[in-house]
N, C-alpha and C positions, 0 to 999 in steps of 0.2 A: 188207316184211312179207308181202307177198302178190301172186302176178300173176293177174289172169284171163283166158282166151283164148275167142272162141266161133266154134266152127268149123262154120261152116253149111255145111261139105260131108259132116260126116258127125250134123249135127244135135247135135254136144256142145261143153256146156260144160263145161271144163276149167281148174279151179282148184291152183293150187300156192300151200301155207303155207309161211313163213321163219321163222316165230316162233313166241313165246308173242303172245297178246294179251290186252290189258287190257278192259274193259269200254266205255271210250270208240272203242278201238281196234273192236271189234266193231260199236258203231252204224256208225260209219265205213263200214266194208268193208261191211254191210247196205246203207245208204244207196247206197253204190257199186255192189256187184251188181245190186241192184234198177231202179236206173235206167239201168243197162247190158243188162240182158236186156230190158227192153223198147226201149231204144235199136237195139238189136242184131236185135228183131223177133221175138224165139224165145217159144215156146205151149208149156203143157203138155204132156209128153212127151218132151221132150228126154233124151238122158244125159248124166250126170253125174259124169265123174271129179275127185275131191279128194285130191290129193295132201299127204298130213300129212308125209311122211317127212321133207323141211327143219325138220319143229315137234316141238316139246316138247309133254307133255301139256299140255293148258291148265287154267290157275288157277280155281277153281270161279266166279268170279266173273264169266268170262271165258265161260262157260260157259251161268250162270244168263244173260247177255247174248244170247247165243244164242239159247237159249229165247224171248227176250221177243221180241225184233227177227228170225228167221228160222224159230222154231216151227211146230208145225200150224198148216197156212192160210194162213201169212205168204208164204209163197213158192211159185209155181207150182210144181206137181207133178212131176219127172223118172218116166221110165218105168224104168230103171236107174239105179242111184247104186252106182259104183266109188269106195270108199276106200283108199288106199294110206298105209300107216305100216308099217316093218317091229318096230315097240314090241309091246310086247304089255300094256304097261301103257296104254298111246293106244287101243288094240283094245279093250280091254275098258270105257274112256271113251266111246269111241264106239259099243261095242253097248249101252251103257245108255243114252246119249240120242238114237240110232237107231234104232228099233225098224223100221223099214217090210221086207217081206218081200220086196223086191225089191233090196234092198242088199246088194253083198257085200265083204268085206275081203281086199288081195292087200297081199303083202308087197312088189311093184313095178309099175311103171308099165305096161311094157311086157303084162302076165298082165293086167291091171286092163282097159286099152285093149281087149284081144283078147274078154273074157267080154261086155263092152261092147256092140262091133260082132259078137255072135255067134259068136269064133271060139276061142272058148279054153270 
């Protein structure tokens, strides 16, 4: 459904989706990242890449899950957050429940990384 990787040598966390997910599915993967970034040892500031390209747009259900379990406040702050989906139906899903001014959307991985660590 999901991998997470945290690479503390360039300070990001780096998410890839496989799916849709359901609302149970969402506390899940919350419950999991959350006790993994602090596992992991990583502070406010980090980046952020989220790879959607493997996902479908998600069921609003799946969505308003979101909200509740990773909303404002719920989750340390990233200083960068790269989203990858090359949809444009997912793009506009996620500029509605994204709003923060330092988030941007790349159609792949590799553009997404580079803006990231400053080089794109």
């Amino acid at each position: 459904m999901y991998d997470i990787r945290f690479r503390h040598d360039i300070n990001l966390l780096d998410i890839a989706w496989h799916g849709q997910f359901t609302s149970e599915g969402v506390a899940a993967y919350a419950r999991e990242v959350k006790a993994r970034f602090v596992a992991e040892g990583f502070v406010p500031g980090y980046l952020l890449r989220m790879d959607m390209s493997g996902s479908a747009v998600q069921p609003q259900d799946a969505v308003a899950a979101f909200r509740e379990h990773l909303g404002d406040g719920l989750f340390p702050r990233a200083s960068r957050i790269a989203i990858v989906t090359p949809s444009i139906i997912a793009t506009m899903q996620v500029r509605r429940e994204m709003t923060q001014d330092y988030m941007r959307i790349f159609a792949n991985a590799d553009e997404a990384l580079a803006w990231l660590l400053g080089q794109g």
